[in-house]
C-alpha positions as CSV (number, residue, x, y, z in Angstrom):
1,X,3.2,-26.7,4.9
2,X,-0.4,-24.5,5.0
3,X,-1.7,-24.0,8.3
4,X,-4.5,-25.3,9.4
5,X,-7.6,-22.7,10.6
6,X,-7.1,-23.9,14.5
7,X,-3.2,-23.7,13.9
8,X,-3.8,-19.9,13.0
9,X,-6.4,-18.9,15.4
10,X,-3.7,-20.5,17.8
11,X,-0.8,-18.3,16.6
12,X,-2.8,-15.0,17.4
13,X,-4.1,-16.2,20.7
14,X,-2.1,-12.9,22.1
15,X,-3.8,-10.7,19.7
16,X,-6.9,-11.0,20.8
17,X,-8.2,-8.1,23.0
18,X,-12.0,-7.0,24.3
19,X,-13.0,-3.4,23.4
20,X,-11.8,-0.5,25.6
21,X,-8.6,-2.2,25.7
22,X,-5.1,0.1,26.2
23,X,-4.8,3.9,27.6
24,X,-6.1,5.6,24.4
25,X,-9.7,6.8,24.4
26,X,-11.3,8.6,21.4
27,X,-12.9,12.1,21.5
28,X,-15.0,10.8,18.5
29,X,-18.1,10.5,20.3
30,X,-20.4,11.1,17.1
31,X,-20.3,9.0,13.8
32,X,-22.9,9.7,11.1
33,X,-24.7,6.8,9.7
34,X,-25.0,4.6,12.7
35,X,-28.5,3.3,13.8
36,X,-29.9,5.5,16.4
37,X,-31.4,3.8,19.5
38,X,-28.6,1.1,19.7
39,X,-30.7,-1.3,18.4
40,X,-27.9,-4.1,18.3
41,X,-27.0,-3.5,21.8
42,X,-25.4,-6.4,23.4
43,X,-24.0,-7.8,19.8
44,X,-20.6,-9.0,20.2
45,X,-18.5,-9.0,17.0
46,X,-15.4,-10.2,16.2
47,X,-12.6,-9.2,13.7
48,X,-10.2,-10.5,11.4
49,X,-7.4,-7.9,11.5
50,X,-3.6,-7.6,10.3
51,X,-1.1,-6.7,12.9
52,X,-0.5,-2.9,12.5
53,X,-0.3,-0.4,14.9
54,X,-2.9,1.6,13.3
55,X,-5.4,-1.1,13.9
56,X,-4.6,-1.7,17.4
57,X,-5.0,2.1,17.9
58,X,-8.8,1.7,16.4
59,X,-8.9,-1.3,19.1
60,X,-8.0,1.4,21.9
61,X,-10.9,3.3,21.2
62,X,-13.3,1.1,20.6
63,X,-15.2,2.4,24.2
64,X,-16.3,5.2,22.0
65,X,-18.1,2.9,19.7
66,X,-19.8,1.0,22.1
67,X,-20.8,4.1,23.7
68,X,-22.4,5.1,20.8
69,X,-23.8,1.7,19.8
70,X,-24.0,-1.0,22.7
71,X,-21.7,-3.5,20.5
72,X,-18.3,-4.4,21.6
73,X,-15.7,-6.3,19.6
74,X,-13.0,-8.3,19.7
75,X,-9.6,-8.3,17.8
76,X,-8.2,-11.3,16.3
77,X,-4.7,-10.0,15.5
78,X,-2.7,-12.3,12.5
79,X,0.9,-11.3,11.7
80,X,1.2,-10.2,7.7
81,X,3.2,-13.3,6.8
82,X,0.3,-15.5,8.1
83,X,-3.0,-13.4,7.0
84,X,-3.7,-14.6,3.6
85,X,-3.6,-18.3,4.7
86,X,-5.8,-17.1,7.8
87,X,-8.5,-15.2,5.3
88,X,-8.4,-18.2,3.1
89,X,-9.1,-20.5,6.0
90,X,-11.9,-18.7,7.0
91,X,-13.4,-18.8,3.2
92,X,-12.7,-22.3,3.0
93,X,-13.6,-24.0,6.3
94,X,-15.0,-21.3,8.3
95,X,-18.0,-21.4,10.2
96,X,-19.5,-17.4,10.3
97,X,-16.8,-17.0,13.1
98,X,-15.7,-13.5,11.7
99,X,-18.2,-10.3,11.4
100,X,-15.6,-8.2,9.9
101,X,-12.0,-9.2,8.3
102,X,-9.6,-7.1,6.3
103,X,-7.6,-8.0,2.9
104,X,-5.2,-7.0,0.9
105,X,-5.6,-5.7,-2.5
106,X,-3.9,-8.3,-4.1
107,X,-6.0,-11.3,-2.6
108,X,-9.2,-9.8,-2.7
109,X,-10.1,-11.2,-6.2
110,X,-9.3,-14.7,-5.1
111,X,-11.0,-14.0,-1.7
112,X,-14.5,-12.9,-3.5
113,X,-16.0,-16.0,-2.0
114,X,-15.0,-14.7,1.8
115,X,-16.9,-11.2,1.6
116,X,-20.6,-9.8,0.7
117,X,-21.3,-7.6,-1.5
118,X,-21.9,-3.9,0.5
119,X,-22.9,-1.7,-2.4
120,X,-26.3,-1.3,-0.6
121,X,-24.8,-1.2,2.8
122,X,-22.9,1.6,2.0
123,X,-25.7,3.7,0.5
124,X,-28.2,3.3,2.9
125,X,-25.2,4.4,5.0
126,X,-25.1,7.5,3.0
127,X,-21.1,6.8,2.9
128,X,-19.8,9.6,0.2
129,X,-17.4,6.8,-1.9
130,X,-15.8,10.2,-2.8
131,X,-13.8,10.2,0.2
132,X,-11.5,7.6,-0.7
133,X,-9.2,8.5,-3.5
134,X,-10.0,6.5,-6.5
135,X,-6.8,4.7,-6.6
136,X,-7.4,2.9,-3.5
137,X,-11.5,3.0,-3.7
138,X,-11.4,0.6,-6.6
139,X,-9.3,-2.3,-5.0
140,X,-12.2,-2.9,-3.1
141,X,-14.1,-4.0,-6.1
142,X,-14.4,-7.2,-8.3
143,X,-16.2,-6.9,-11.2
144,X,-19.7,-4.9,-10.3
145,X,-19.5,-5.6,-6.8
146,X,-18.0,-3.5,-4.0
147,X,-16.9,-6.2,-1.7
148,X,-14.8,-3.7,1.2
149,X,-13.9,-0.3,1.9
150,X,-10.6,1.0,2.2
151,X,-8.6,1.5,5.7
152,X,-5.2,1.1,5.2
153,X,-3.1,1.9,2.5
154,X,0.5,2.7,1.4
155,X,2.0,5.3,-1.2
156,X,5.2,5.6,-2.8
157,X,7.4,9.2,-2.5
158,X,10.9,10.3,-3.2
159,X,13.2,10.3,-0.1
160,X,16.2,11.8,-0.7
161,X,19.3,13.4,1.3
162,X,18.0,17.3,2.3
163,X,21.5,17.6,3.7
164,X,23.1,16.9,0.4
165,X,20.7,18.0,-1.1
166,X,21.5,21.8,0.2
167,X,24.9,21.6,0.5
168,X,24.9,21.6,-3.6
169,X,22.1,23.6,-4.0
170,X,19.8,20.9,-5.6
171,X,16.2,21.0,-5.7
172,X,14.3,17.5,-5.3
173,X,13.6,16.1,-9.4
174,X,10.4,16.3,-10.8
175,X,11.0,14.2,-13.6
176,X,12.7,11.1,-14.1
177,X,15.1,13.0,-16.6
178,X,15.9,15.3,-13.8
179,X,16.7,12.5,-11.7
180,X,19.0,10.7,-13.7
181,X,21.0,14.5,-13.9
182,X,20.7,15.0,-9.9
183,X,22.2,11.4,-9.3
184,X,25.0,11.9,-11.6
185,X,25.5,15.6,-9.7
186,X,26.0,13.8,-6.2
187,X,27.8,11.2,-7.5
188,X,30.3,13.8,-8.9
189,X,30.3,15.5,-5.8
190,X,30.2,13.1,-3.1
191,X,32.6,10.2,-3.6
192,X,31.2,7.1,-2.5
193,X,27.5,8.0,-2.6
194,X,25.4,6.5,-5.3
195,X,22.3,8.9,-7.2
196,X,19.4,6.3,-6.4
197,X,18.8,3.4,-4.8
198,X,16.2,1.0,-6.2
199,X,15.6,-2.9,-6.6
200,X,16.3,-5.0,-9.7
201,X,16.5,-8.6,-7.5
202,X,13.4,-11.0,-8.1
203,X,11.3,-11.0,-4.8
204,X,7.3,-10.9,-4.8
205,X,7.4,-8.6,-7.5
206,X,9.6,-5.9,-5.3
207,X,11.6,-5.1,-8.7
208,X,8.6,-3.7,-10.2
209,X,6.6,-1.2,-7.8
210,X,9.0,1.9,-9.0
211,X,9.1,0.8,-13.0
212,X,5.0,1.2,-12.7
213,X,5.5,5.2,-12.5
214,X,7.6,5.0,-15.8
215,X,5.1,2.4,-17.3
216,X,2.4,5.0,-16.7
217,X,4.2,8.4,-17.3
218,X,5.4,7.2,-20.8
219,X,1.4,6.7,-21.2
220,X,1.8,2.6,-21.2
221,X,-0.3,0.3,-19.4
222,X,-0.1,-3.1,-18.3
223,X,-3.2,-4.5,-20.2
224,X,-5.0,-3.4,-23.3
225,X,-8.8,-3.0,-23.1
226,X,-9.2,-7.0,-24.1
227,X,-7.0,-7.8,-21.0
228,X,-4.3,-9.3,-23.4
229,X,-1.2,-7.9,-22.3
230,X,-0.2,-4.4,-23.2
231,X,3.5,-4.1,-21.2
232,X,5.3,-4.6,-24.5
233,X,4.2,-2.2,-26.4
234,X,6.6,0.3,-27.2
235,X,5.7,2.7,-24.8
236,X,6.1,-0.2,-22.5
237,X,9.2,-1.5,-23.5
238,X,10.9,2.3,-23.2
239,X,9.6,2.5,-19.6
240,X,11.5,-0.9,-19.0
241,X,14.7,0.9,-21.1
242,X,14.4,4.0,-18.9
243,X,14.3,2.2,-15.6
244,X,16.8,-0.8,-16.3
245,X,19.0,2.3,-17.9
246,X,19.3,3.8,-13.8
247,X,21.9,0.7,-13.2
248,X,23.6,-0.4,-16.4
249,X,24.1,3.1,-18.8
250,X,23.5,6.1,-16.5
251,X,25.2,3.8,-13.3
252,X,23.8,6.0,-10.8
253,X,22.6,3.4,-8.8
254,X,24.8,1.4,-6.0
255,X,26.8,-1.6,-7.5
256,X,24.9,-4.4,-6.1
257,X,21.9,-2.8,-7.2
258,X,21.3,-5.9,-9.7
259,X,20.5,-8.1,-7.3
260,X,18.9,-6.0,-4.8
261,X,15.2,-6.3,-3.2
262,X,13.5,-3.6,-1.7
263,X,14.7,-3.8,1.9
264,X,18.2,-3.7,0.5
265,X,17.3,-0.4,-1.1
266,X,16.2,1.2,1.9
267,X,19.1,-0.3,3.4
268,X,21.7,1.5,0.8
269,X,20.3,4.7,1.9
270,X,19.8,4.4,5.6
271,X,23.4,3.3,5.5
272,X,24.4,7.0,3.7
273,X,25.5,4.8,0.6
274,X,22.5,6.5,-1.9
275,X,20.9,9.8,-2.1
276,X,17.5,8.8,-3.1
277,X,15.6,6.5,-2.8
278,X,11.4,6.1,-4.4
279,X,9.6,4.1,-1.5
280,X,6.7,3.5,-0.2
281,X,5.5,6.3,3.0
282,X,5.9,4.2,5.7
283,X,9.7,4.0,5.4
284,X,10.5,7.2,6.6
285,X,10.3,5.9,10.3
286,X,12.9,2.9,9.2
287,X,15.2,5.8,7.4
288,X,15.2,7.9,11.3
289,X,15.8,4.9,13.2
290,X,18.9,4.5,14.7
291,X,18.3,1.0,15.5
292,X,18.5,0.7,11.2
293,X,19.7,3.8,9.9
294,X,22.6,6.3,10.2
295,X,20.7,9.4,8.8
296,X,18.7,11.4,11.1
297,X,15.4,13.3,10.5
298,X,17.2,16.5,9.8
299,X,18.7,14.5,6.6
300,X,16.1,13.7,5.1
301,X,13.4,14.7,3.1
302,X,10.9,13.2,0.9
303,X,9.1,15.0,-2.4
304,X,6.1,13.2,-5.0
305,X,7.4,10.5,-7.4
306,X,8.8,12.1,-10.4
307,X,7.2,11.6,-13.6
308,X,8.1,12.6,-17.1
309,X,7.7,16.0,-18.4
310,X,4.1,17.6,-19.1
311,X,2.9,14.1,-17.5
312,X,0.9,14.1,-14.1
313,X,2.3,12.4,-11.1
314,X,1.6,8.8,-10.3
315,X,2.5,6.1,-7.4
316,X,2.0,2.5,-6.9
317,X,-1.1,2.0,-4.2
318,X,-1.0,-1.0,-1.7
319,X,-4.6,-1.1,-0.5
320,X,-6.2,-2.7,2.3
321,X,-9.8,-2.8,2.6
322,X,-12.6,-3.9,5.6
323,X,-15.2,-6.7,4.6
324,X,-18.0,-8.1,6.0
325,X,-18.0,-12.4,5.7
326,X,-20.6,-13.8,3.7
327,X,-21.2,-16.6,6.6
328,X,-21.3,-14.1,9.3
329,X,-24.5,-14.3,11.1
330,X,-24.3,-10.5,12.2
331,X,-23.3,-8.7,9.5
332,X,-25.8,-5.6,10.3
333,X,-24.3,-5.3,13.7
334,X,-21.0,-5.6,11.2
335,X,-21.9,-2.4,9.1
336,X,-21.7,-0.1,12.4
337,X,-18.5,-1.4,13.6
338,X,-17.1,-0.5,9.3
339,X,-19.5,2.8,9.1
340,X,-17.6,4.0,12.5
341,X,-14.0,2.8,11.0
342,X,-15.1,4.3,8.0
343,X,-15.3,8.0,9.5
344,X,-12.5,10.2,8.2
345,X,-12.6,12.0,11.9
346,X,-11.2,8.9,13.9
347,X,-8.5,8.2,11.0
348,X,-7.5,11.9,12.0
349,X,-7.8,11.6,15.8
350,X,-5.2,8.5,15.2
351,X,-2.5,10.4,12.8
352,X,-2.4,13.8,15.3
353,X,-2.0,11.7,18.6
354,X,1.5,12.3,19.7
355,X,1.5,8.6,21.2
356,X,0.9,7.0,17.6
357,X,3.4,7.2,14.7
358,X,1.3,5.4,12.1
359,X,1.2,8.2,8.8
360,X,-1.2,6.1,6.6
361,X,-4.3,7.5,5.9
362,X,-6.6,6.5,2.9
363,X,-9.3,9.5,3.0
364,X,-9.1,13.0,0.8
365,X,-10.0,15.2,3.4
366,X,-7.2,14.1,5.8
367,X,-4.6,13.9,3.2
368,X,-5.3,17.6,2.5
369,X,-5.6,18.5,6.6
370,X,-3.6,21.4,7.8
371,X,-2.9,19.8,11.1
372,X,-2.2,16.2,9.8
373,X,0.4,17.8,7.2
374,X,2.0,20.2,9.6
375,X,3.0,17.1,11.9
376,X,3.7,14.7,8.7
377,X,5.8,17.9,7.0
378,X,3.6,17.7,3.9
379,X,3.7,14.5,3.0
380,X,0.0,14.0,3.0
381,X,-0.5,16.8,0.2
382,X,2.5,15.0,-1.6
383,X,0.4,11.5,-1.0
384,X,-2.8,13.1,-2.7
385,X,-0.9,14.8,-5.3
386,X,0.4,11.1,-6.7
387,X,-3.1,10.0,-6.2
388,X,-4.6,12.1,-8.1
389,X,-4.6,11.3,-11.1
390,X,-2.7,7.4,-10.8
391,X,-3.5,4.3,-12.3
392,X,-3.8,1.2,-10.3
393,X,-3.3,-2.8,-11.0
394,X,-6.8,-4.6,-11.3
395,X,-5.5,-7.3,-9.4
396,X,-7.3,-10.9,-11.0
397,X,-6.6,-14.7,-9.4
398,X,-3.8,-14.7,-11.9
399,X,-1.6,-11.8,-10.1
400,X,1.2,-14.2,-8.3
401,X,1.7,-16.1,-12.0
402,X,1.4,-12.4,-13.6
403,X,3.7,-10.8,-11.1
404,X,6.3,-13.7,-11.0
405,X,6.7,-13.6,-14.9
406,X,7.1,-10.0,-14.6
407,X,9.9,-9.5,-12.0
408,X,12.2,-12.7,-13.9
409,X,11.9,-10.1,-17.1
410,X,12.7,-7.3,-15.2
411,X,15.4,-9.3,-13.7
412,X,16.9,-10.5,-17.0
413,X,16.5,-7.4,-18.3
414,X,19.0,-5.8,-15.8
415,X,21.3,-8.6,-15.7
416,X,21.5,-8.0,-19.4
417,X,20.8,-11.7,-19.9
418,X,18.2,-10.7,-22.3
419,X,17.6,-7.7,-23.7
420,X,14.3,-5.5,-22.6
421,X,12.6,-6.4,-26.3
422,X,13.3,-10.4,-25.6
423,X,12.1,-10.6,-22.0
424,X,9.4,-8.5,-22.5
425,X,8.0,-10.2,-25.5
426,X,8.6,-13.7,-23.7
427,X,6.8,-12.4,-20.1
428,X,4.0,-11.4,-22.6
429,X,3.6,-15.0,-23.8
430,X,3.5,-16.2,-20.2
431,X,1.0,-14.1,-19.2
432,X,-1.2,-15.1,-22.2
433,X,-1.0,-18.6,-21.4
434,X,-1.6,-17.8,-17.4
435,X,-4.9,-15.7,-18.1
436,X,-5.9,-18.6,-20.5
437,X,-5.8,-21.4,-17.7
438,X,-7.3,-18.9,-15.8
């Protein structure tokens, strides 16, 4: 049953939080672009946020802003499972209660209606776009119009078992080739422990996030230049081949692999049942656990996504970006609060506090900072390395039909209930007829 706007607001009545609020205080006490002579002084705003822990850190040093500014905030805090109906409801029925609300790159296209356009925002800003990696830079845009800037966002990397990993003198793959000859290595080796761990179950598209890095390295794409779909072309359907060829004729993959989402994957490994595992970043903390894992930091490590050889690296991007609502009735007050959240020195000052854990960062120069990679172990540089030169998903109104007839392919595919050519070729049909109703 949707939930109602009230019904929402309702849920994250504990979220909610004035400026200032918790111990942490920022050192940023200078942000370039804001208004000198704090000419919105007084201006309360409030914000549409996601629960993470890296936002509620930005709510901790929100002091610093008003300092700078004379505009407070508040936090409206919505668990994940509850924010797209809670953006929608603000699009829909909303009456300019929100100044500033974040999305994720798969709703933004559907949310255009919510968010203004900040093209000239941003430049009379002077906010270099250059410091956002392209990758995640673009989710923020529909069509001509740059609708949000980028805050949060996740990358994918290959964990695997450093203890293992040393004991046979193995180095981390490179390319997918490699892989498939280091999982058959530790599966000789090590009785009981499978090469890889990834999903092949049908579950919000989860069985496709690591098969984009083999649809992109064998040079595919998911949609020609017309938008008609390009997936089954032959460079497309080998990617498929490669990647359903993991589980059914290389078997280096745990048994119940088939059926597994991505949560069981991380599972498979945290349990010591796999040796590596291609994930996004942010589940390193659940693999060190030992509330959900039996390996401890010691075992593992992490490297870039393979790719295939004399191809650059690649990795899935899930982007979230800030917006400003087109009914707010504040929205210059709006463009300090995202020009201060926008600075690349308080997304540092949160990843090197010792009382935060958070690793995401979404801005060149702190992927490639000395300090935030010596307390991360490198996995920054390894982020920007698969950044580079990636493609991303232009994510239409469509996606959820898209996505769905992708992951039953990719599903049938592994199952062997059809082979790659048939369920390719019959997603490809789906998808025509989706993007003509759309």
């Amino acid at each position: 049953m949707a939930m109602r706007r009230r019904d929402i607001l309702a849920a994250a009545a504990g979220g909610a939080a004035f400026a200032a609020a918790g111990p942490a205080r920022a050192s940023v006490t200078a942000t370039p672009g804001l208004r000198p002579g704090k000419p919105f002084a007084g201006t309360e705003l409030k914000v549409l946020c996601v629960v993470a822990s890296q936002f509620r850190a930005h709510e901790a040093r929100l002091a610093a802003f008003t300092e700078q500014t004379g505009i407070t905030a508040r936090y409206t805090f919505i668990p994940f499972a509850s924010m797209r109906e809670a953006l929608t409801a603000e699009m829909v029925g909303g009456g300019g209660d929100y100044d500033l609300a974040i999305a994720m790159d798969q709703w933004v296209a559907s949310l255009n209606n919510l968010f203004d356009p900040i093209d000239a925002r941003v430049r009379e800003k002077g906010i270099p776009l250059d410091r956002w990696p392209a990758a995640h830079l673009r989710q923020g845009r529909v069509g001509d119009n740059l609708l949000g800037l980028p805050s949060r966002g996740h990358v994918q990397l290959l964990f695997y078992r450093r203890d293992l990993f040393e004991k046979h003198n193995l180095t981390p793959p490179a390319t997918w080739e490699a892989l498939v000859e280091t999982g058959r290595t530790i599966q000789e080796r090590e009785p009981g422990i499978s090469g890889v761990s990834v999903p092949y179950g049908r579950g919000n598209g989860q069985n496709l996030m690591v098969w984009y890095n083999f649809l992109w390295g064998r040079g595919g794409t998911l949609f020609d230049e017309r938008g008609q779909p390009a997936f089954n072309s032959q460079a497309g359907l080998q990617s498929v081949q490669d990647y359903v060829d993991l589980l059914r004729r290389h078997r280096i993959t745990p048994a119940g692999a088939v059926s597994f989402v991505e949560q069981d994957a991380v599972n498979s490994m945290g349990q010591g049942n796999a040796a590596m595992l291609p994930v996004w970043w942010w589940v390193r903390s659940t693999l060190v656990n030992p509330q959900s894992s039996r390996l401890t930091e010691q075992q593992i490590g992490f490297a870039p996504m393979p790719s295939y050889a004399g191809r650059p690296r690649t990795t899935f991007t899930n982007t979230w970006v800030w917006g400003i609502p087109r009914r707010s009735r504040r929205k210059d007050a709006a463009m300090e609060l995202l020009t201060w959240i926008a600075n690349p020195a308080l997304e540092r000052e949160v990843l090197l506090d010792p009382r935060e854990n958070d690793v995401v960062s979404v801005m060149t120069p702190n992927l490639l900072d000395d300090a935030v990679n010596a307390r991360f172990g490198g996995m920054h540089r390894f982020a920007a390395e698969g950044l580079r030169d990636t493609q991303s998903i232009t994510f239409g109104p469509e996606w959820p039909q898209i996505s769905e007839a992708l992951e039953t392919a990719m599903n049938e595919a592994a199952t062997g209930s059809r082979s790659v050519a048939d369920a390719f070729n019959n997603a490809a049909s789906s998808v025509r007829r989706i993007t003509r109703r759309g």
